[in-house]
C-alpha positions in Angstrom: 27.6 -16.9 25.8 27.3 -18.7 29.0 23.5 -19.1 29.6 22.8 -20.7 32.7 25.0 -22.7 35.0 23.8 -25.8 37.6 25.1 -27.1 40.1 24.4 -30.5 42.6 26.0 -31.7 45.2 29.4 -30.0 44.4 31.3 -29.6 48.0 29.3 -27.0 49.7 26.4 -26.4 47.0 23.4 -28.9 47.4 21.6 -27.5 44.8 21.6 -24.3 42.8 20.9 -22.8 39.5 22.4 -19.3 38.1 21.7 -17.7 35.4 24.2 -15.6 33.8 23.5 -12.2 31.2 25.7 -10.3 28.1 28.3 -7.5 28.7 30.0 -8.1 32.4 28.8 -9.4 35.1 30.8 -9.6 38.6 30.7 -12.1 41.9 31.4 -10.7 44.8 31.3 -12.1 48.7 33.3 -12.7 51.7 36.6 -14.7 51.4 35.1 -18.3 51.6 32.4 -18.0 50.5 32.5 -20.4 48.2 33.3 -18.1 45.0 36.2 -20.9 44.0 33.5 -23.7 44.0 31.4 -21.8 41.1 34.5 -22.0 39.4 35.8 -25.7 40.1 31.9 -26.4 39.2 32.1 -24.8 35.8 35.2 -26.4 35.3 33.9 -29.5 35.1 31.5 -28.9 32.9 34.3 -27.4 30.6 36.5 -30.7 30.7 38.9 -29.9 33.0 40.2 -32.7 35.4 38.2 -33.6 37.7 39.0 -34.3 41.6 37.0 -36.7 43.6 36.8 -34.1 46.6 34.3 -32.1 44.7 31.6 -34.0 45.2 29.8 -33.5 48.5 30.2 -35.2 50.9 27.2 -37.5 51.7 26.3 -37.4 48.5 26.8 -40.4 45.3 27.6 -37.8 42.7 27.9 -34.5 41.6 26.9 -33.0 38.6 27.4 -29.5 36.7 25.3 -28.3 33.6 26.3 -25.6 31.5 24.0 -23.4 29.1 25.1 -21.9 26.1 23.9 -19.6 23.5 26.1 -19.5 20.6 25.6 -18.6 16.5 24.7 -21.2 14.6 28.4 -20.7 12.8 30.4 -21.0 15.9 33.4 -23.3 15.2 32.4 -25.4 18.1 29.1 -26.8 16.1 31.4 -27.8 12.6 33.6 -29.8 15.4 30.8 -31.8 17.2 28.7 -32.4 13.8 32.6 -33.9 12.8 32.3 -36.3 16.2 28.1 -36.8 15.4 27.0 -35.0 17.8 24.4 -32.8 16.2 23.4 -29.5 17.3 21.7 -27.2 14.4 19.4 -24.3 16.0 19.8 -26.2 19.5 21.9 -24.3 22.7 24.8 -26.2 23.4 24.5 -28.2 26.8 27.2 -29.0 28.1 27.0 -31.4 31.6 29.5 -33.4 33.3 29.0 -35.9 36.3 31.4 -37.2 38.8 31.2 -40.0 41.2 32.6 -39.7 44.8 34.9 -42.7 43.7 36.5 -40.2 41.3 34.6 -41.2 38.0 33.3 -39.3 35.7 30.9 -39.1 32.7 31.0 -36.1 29.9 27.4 -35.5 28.0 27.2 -32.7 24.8 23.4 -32.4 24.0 22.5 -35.2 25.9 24.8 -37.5 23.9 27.9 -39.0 25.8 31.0 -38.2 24.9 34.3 -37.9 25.7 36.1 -35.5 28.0 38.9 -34.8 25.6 36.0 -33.7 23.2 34.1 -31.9 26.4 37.3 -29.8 27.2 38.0 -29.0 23.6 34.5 -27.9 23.4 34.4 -25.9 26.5 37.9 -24.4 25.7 36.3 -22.8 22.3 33.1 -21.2 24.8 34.5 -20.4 27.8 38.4 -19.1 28.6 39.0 -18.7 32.5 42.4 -16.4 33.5 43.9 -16.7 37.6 41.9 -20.5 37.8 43.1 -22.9 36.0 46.7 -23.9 34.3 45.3 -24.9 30.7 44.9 -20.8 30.0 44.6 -20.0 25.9 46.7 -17.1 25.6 49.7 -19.3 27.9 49.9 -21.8 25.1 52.2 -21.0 22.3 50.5 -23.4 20.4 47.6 -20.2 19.9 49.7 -17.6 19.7 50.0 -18.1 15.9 46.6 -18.1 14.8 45.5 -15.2 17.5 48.7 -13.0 15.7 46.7 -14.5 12.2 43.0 -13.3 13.3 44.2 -10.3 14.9 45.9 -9.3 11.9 43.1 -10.5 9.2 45.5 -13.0 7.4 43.1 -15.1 5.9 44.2 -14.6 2.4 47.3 -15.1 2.8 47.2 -17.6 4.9 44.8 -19.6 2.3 47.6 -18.9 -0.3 50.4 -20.3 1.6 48.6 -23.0 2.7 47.3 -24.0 -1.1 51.4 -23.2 -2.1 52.6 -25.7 0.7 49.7 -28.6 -0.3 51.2 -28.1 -4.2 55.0 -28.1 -3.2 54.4 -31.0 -0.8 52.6 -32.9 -3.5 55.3 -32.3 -6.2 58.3 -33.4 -3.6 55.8 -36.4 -3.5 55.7 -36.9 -6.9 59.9 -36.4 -7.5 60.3 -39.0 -4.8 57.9 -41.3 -6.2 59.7 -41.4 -9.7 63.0 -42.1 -8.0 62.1 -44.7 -6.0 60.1 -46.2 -9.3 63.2 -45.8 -11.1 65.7 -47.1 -9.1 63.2 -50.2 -8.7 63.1 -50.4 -12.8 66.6 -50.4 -12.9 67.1 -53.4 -10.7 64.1 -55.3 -12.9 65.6 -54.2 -16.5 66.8 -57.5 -17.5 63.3 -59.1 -16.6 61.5 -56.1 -17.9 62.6 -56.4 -21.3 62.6 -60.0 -21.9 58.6 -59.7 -20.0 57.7 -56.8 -23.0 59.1 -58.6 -25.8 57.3 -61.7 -24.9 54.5 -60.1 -24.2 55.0 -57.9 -27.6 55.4 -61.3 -29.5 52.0 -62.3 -28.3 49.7 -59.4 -28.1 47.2 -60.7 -25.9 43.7 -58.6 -25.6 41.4 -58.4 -22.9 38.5 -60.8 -23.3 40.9 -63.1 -26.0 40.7 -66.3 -23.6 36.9 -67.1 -23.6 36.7 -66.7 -27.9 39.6 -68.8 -28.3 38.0 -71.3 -25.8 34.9 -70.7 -27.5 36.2 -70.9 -31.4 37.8 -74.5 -30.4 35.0 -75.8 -28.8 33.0 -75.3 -32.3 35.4 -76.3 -34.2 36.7 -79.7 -32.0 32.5 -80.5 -32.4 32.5 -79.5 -36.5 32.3 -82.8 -38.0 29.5 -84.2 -35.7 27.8 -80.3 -36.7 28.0 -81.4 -40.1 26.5 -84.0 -40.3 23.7 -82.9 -38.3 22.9 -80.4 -40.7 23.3 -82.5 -43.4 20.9 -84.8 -42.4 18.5 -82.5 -41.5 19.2 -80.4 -44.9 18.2 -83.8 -46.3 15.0 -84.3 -44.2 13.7 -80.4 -45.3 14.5 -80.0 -48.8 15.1 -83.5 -50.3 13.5 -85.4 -53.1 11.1 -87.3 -50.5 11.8 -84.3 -48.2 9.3 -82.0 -46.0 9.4 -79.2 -48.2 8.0 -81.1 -51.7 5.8 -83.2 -49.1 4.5 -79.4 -48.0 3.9 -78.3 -51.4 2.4 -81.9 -52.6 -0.1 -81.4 -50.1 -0.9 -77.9 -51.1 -1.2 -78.5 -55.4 -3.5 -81.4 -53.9 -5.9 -79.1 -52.3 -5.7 -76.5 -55.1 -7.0 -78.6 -57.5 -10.4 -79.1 -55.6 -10.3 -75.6 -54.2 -13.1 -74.5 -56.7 -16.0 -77.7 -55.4 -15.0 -76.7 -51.4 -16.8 -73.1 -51.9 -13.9 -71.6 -50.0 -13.3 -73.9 -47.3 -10.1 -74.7 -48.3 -9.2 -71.2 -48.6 -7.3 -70.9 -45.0 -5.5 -74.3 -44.9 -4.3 -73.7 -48.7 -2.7 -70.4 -47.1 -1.3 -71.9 -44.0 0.8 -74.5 -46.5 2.0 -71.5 -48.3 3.1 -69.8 -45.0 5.2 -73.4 -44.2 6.2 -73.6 -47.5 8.5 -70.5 -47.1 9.4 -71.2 -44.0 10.8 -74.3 -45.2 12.5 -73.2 -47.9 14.2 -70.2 -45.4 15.1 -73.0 -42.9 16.7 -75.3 -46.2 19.2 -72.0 -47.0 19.6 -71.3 -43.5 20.9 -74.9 -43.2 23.1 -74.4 -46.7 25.1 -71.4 -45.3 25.5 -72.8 -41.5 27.1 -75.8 -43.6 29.2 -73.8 -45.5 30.4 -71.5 -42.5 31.5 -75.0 -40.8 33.8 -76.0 -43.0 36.5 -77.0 -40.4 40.2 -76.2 -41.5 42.6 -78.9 -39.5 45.4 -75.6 -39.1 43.0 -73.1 -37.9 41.6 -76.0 -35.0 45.5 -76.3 -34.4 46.1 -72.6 -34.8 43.6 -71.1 -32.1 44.7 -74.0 -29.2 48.4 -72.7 -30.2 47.0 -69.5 -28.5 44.8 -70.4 -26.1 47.5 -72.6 -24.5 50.7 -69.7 -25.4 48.3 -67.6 -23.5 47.1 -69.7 -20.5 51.2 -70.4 -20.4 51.9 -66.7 -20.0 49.4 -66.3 -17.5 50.4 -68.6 -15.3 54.3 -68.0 -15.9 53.2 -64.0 -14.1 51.0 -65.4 -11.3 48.0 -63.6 -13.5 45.0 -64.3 -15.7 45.0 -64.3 -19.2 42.7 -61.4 -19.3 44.5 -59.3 -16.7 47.9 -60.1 -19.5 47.5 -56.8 -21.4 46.9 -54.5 -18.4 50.0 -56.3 -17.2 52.1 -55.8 -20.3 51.4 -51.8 -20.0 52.5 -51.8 -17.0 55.8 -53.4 -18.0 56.1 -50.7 -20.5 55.5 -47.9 -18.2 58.3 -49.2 -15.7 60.3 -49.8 -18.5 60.2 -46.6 -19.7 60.9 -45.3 -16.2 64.9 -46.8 -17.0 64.5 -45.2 -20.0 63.3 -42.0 -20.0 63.6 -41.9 -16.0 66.3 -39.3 -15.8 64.1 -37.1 -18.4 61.6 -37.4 -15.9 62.6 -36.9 -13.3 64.2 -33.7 -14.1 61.2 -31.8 -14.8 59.7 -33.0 -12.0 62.1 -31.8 -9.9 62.1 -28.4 -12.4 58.2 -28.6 -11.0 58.9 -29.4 -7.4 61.7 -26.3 -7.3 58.9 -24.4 -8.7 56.5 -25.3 -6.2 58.8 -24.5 -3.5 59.6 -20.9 -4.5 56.2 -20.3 -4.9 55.5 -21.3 -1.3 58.5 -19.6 0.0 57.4 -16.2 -1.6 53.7 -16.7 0.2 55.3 -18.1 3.2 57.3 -14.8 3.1 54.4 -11.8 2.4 52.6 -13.7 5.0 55.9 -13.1 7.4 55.6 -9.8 6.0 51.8 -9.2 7.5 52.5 -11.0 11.0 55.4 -8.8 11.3 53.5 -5.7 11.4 50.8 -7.2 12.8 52.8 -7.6 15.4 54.1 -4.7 15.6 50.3 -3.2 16.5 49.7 -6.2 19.1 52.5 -4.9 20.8 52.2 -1.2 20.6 48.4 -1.8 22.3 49.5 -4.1 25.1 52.0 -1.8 26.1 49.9 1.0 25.8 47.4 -1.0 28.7 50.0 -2.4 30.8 51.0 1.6 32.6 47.4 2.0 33.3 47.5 -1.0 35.0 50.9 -0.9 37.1 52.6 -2.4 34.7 54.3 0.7 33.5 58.0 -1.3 33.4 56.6 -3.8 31.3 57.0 -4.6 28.3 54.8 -7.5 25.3 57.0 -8.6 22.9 55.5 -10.7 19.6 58.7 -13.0 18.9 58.3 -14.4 15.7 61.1 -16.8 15.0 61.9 -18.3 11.5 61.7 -22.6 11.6 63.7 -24.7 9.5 62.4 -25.8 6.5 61.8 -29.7 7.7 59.2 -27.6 10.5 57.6 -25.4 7.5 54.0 -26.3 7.1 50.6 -24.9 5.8 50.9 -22.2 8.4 54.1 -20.6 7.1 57.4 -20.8 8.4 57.2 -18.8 11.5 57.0 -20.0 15.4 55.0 -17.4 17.1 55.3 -16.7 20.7 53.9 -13.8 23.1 56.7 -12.7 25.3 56.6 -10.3 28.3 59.4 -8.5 30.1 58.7 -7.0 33.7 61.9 -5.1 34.0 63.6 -3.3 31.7 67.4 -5.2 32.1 65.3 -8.5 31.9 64.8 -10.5 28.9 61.5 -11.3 27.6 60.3 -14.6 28.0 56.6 -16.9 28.2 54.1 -15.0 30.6 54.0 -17.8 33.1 57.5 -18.0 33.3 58.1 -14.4 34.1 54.9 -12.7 35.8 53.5 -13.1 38.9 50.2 -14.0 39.7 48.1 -11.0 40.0 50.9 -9.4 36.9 49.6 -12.3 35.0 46.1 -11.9 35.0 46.6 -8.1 34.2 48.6 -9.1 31.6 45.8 -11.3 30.0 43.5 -8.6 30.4 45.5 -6.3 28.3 46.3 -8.3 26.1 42.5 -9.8 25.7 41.8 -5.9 25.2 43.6 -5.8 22.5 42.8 -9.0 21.0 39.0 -8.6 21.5 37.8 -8.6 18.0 40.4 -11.6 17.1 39.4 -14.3 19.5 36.2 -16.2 19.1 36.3 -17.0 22.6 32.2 -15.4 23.3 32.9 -16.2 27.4 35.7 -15.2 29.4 35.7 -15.7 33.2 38.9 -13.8 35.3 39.4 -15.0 39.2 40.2 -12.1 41.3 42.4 -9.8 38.2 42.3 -7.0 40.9 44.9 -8.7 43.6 47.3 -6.9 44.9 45.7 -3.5 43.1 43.8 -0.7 44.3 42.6 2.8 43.7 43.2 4.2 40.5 44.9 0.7 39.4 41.7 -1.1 40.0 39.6 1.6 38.2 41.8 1.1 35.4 41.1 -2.5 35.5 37.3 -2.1 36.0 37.0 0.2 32.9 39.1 -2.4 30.3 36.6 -5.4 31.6 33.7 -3.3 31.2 35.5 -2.5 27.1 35.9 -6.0 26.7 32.3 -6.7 28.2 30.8 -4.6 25.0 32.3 -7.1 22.4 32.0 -10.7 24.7 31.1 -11.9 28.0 32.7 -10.9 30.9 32.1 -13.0 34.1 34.5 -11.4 36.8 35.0 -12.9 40.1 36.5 -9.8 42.7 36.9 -7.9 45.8 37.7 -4.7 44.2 34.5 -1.9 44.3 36.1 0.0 41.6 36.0 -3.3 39.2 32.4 -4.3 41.1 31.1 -0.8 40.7 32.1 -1.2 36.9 29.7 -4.5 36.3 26.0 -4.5 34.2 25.3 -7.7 36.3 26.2 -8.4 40.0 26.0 -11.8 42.4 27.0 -11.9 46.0 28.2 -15.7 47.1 27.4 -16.2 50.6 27.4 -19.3 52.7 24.7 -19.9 54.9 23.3 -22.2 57.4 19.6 -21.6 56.5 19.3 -22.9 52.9 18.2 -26.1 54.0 18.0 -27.7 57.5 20.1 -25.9 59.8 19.9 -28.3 62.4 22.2 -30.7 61.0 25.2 -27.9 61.2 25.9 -27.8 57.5 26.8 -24.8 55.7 26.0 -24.0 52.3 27.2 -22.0 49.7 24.4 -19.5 47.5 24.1 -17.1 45.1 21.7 -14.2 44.6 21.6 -11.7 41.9 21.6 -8.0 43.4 19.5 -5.4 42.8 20.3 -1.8 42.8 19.7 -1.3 46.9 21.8 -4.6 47.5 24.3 -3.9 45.4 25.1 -0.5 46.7 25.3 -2.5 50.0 28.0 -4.9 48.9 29.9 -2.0 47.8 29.7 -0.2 50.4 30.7 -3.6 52.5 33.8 -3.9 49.5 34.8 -0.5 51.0 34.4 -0.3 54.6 34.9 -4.6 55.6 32.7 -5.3 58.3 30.9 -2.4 59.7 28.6 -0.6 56.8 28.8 3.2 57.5 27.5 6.3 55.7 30.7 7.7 54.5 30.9 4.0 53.1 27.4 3.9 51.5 28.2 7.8 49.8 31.2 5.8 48.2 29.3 2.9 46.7 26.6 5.7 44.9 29.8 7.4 43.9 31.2 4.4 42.3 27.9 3.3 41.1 27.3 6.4 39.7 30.1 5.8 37.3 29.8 2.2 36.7 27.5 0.1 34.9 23.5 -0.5 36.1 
C-alpha cells in the first residue's frame, strides 16, 4: 500500500509530507483547493507524463516521493530484480524529479531508472480511476488475464500454455526438415560424390599429426640406425663398456679378500652398472629391430597424409574437422533419402501437438466462459444501486484466428458496457460518461477485488453528478473494497466522506509560509473526530455551518467508518 507521499515545489505545494493508512481513506476540501495537485504529484511519481507547469514557479525543480509497503512476493520486486534493481525486505521508493525546463529524472530505491520502468512499476502499486487516461481496467490488453485471475485459471492456463510451447516447437521442427530437405535435394549430386570420397578414405579425428609423426621417424630411420648401432657397439662390444665394466670388477674380486672389506661397496656399484648395461645393450637390440624401415610403408603413410591434406583443403576444412564433416554429409544425405519418411511423422507429431493445444485452448474457453458469465452477473448486480440501473457489463470473448493463437489461448477478451438497452455494447470509454465511468470501475473493481493485485487504488471525485441514496451506495462499495486493498478517495460527497476510516481536508492557505509575499499554498491535515464532523457538516450545508448541518454529519458518521 501507499505509505507516505512527498511533495516539493509542485505548483502550489512548497513543501509537504502525507502519510497515508490501510482500508479507505478520503480527501475532502473546497473546489480549488488543490486536491488535483495531490494527484498530478503522485502521478509523477507513478510514471505518468510529466508537464513542465508542475513545477512551481520560482522554483528549479520539483520532486515527488512515493512510499510503499508491499509483500515481499509482489510481482513488482520479480520485475525490478529482472532490470537490477534490488529490493529484498526494503519498501519500495519510488521518486521522480522534474525540471522547470520540462526534464525529468525517474529513481526506484535510490537507483535511476527509466520512466517506462517507473510507470510500469507504479501501474502494478497504484491504479487511479476519473484522473488519468492510462486506466487498467480501459485497456483490453488486461481484460484477459483479470477474466484469468478472477476466474482461478491457473491450471489451465499453464496447460495451454505448455500445449502451445510443444505444438510451436514441432511446427518448428516440420519446417526445419523441409527446408533441410529441399536444400539436400539441390546438393544431391555433390553430396554423394563428397560421401563416397570421403567413404573411400575414412579419415579419423587426430589421423593428421600420427601420419606426420610416423614419416618423420621413418624419413630419419637410416641416420636412427646407425646411431644405435654404433652405440650398441660402444656398450656391449668385444672392447665395449660392458666387458670393460665387468673387467674392472673380476679385477677387484680377486683382491677382495687382502682389502678387509673395503672393496665391498665399489665391487657392488660395478654389479649395479653391469646390469644396467646389459638392460641398455637389449634396449638398443629391440629399438634396432623396431626401425627396420620398409621403403612402401614410408611411401604408404605420405600417400595419406597428402590424400588427406588434399581433402581438407578441397572442403575449405582441416583434416581433423574431415570426419565430423563426412557425418554431416551423411545426415543431409539421408535427408533426400529418407526426407519424405521424415518428414511425415513429424508432421504426424506436429498435428498431434496442435490438437492437443486446441483441446486445452478449448476447456480453458470453456472456464472463461463461465467465468464470465459470473463477472457479469456481479457488475450488473452493482450498477442499479448505483444509477446505473439501464446498464448493462458484457464479457465479449471473441475466438482469434489461429495465426493470433498464442500461450494465452485463442480468445480476445474485452469488457463491454451498454448504457441503454436498444444500444450496443461497446469499450467503457467509448460509451460512458464521465461520472458513469468511474461508477462503472467501481463496480466492476467490486467484483474483481480478490483478482487484481493492484494493493492501491485512488478514485477522483466517483460521486459526480450523484447524491443521496446513489452516493451512499457508492460510499458503502468503497468502504467493501477498502477491507481487501487500499482505498484513497478524493470527494465532495458526505455520504462517501462519512463512509472513510481515514480523512484529509486540502485547504489553500496564505499562512503556511510568508504571507507577505501574496502566495497561496496548498496543505493537508489529517482530521480528527471533532474536525471531521465539521467538514461534513460543511459537505452538507456549503458555506455557513449550522446545527441542523452538524446533527447530519453525527448521523452520517454514526454509520460510517471511525
Amino acid at each position: 500500500m501507499l505509505s507516505s507521499l512527498t511533495i516539493r515545489d509542485v505548483v502550489l505545494i512548497d513543501r509537504l509530507e502525507v502519510g497515508f493508512e490501510s482500508g479507505l481513506g478520503v480527501l475532502t476540501g473546497e473546489t480549488g483547493a488543490g486536491k488535483s495537485i495531490l494527484l498530478d504529484a503522485l502521478g509523477l511519481a507513478l510514471g505518468v507524463r510529466a508537464e513542465s507547469r508542475l513545477v512551481r514557479h520560482g522554483a528549479d525543480q520539483a520532486a515527488v516521493t512515493a512510499l510503499f509497503d508491499v509483500g515481499d512476493g509482489h510481482p513488482a520486486r520479480a520485475q525490478l530484480a529482472e532490470h537490477g534493481v534490488e529490493t529484498a525486505g526494503e519498501a519500495l521508493i519510488l521518486r521522480r524529479a522534474l525540471s522547470a525546463d520540462g526534464r525529468s529524472r525517474a529513481f526506484i530505491n535510490d537507483q535511476a531508472v527509466s520512466v517506462g520502468l517507473l510507470r510500469d512499476i507504479g501501474g502494478q502499486l497504484v491504479e487511479v480511476h476519473g484522473q488519468f487516461e492510462s486506466q487498467k481496467l480501459l485497456r483490453s490488453e488486461s481484460h484477459r488475464w483479470l477474466l484469468d485471475a478472477f476466474g482461478g485459471h491457473k491450471d489451465a492456463l499453464t496447460s495451454t500454455a505448455q500445449t502451445f510451447t510443444a505444438w510451436r516447437d514441432a511446427r518448428a521442427a516440420t519446417e526445419t526438415a523441409r527446408a533441410d530437405a529441399e536444400a539436400a535435394k539441390q546438393d544431391e549430386d555433390f553430396l554423394r560424390h563428397a560421401v563416397a570420397e570421403m567413404q573411400e578414405l575414412n579419415p579419423e579425428s587426430g589421423e593428421e599429426a600420427a601420419l606426420a609423426a610416423t614419416r618423420s621417424m621413418m624419413m630419419h630411420g637410416e641416420k636412427l640406425a646407425e646411431a644405435l648401432s654404433a652405440a650398441y657397439e660402444k656398450l656391449a662390444g668385444n672392447n665395449g663398456g660392458e666387458n670393460r665394466l665387468q673387467s674392472a670388477a673380476h679385477t677387484l674380486e680377486a683382491v677382495a679378500e687382502t682389502a678387509q672389506g673395503r672393496l665391498d661397496q665399489v665391487i657392488a656399484t660395478l654389479e649395479r652398472a653391469i646390469d644396467e648395461a646389459a638392460d641398455a645393450s637389449t634396449q638398443l637390440e629391440r629399438l634396432s629391430a623396431d626401425l627396420t624401415v620398409n621403403p612402401a610403408e614410408l611411401e604408404q603413410a605420405e600417400e595419406r597424409l597428402f590424400a588427406l591434406r588434399a581433402l581438407a583443403r578441397k572442403h575449405g576444412a582441416q583434416v581433423d574437422d574431415l570426419a565430423a564433416l563426412q557425418k554431416s554429409f551423411s545426415d543431409q544425405l539421408a535427408n533426400v533419402e529418407y526426407g519424405d519418411a521424415r518428414i511425415a511423422e513429424l508432421e504426424k507429431a506436429e498435428s498431434a501437438a496442435h490438437e492437443a493445444y486446441v483441446q486445452a485452448a478449448s476447456e480453458l474457453r470453456k472456464l472463461r466462459r463461465d467465468a464470465a458469465g459470473l463477472i457479469d452477473q456481479r457488475v450488473t448486480s452493482e450498477l442499479g444501486d448505483l444509477k446505473l440501473e439501464k446498464a448493462r457489463f458484457h464479457t465479449d470473448l471473441a475466438e482469434l484466428v489461429e495465426g493470433e493463437w498464442a500461450e494465452h489461448g485463442m480468445d480476445r477478451v474485452a469488457f463491454l458496457v451498454t448504457t441503454n438497452p436498444n444500444t450496443p455494447p461497446g469499450p467503457i470509454n467509448k460509451i460512458a460518461s464521465g461520472g458513469e465511468m468511474a461508477r462503472f470501475m467501481l463496480a466492476l473493481k467490486v467484483a474483481l477485488a480478490d483478482a487484481d493485485p493492484v494493493p492501491t487504488l485512488v478514485f477522483d471525485e466517483v460521486d459526480a453528478g450523484i447524491g443521496g441514496a446513489v452516493a451512499s451506495a457508492v460510499g458503502d462499495r468503497l468502504a467493501k473494497l477498502g477491507e481487501s486493498c487500499q482505498v484513497l478517495v478524493v470527494t465532495h460527497s458526505p455520504q462517501v466522506a462519512a463512509r472513510g476510516g481515514h480523512h484529509w481536508r486540502v485547504s489553500k492557505s496564505e499562512t503556511a509560509n510568508d504571507a507577505a509575499d501574496g502566495r497561496v499554498w496548498t496543505t493537508v491535515e489529517v482530521l480528527d473526530q471533532p474536525a471531521r464532523k465539521e467538514e461534513v457538516a460543511r459537505m452538507l450545508a456549503g458555506a455557513e455551518v449550522t446545527d441542523e448541518a452538524r446533527a447530519a454529519a453525527d448521523r452520517l458518521l454514526a454509520g460510517g467508518g471511525m
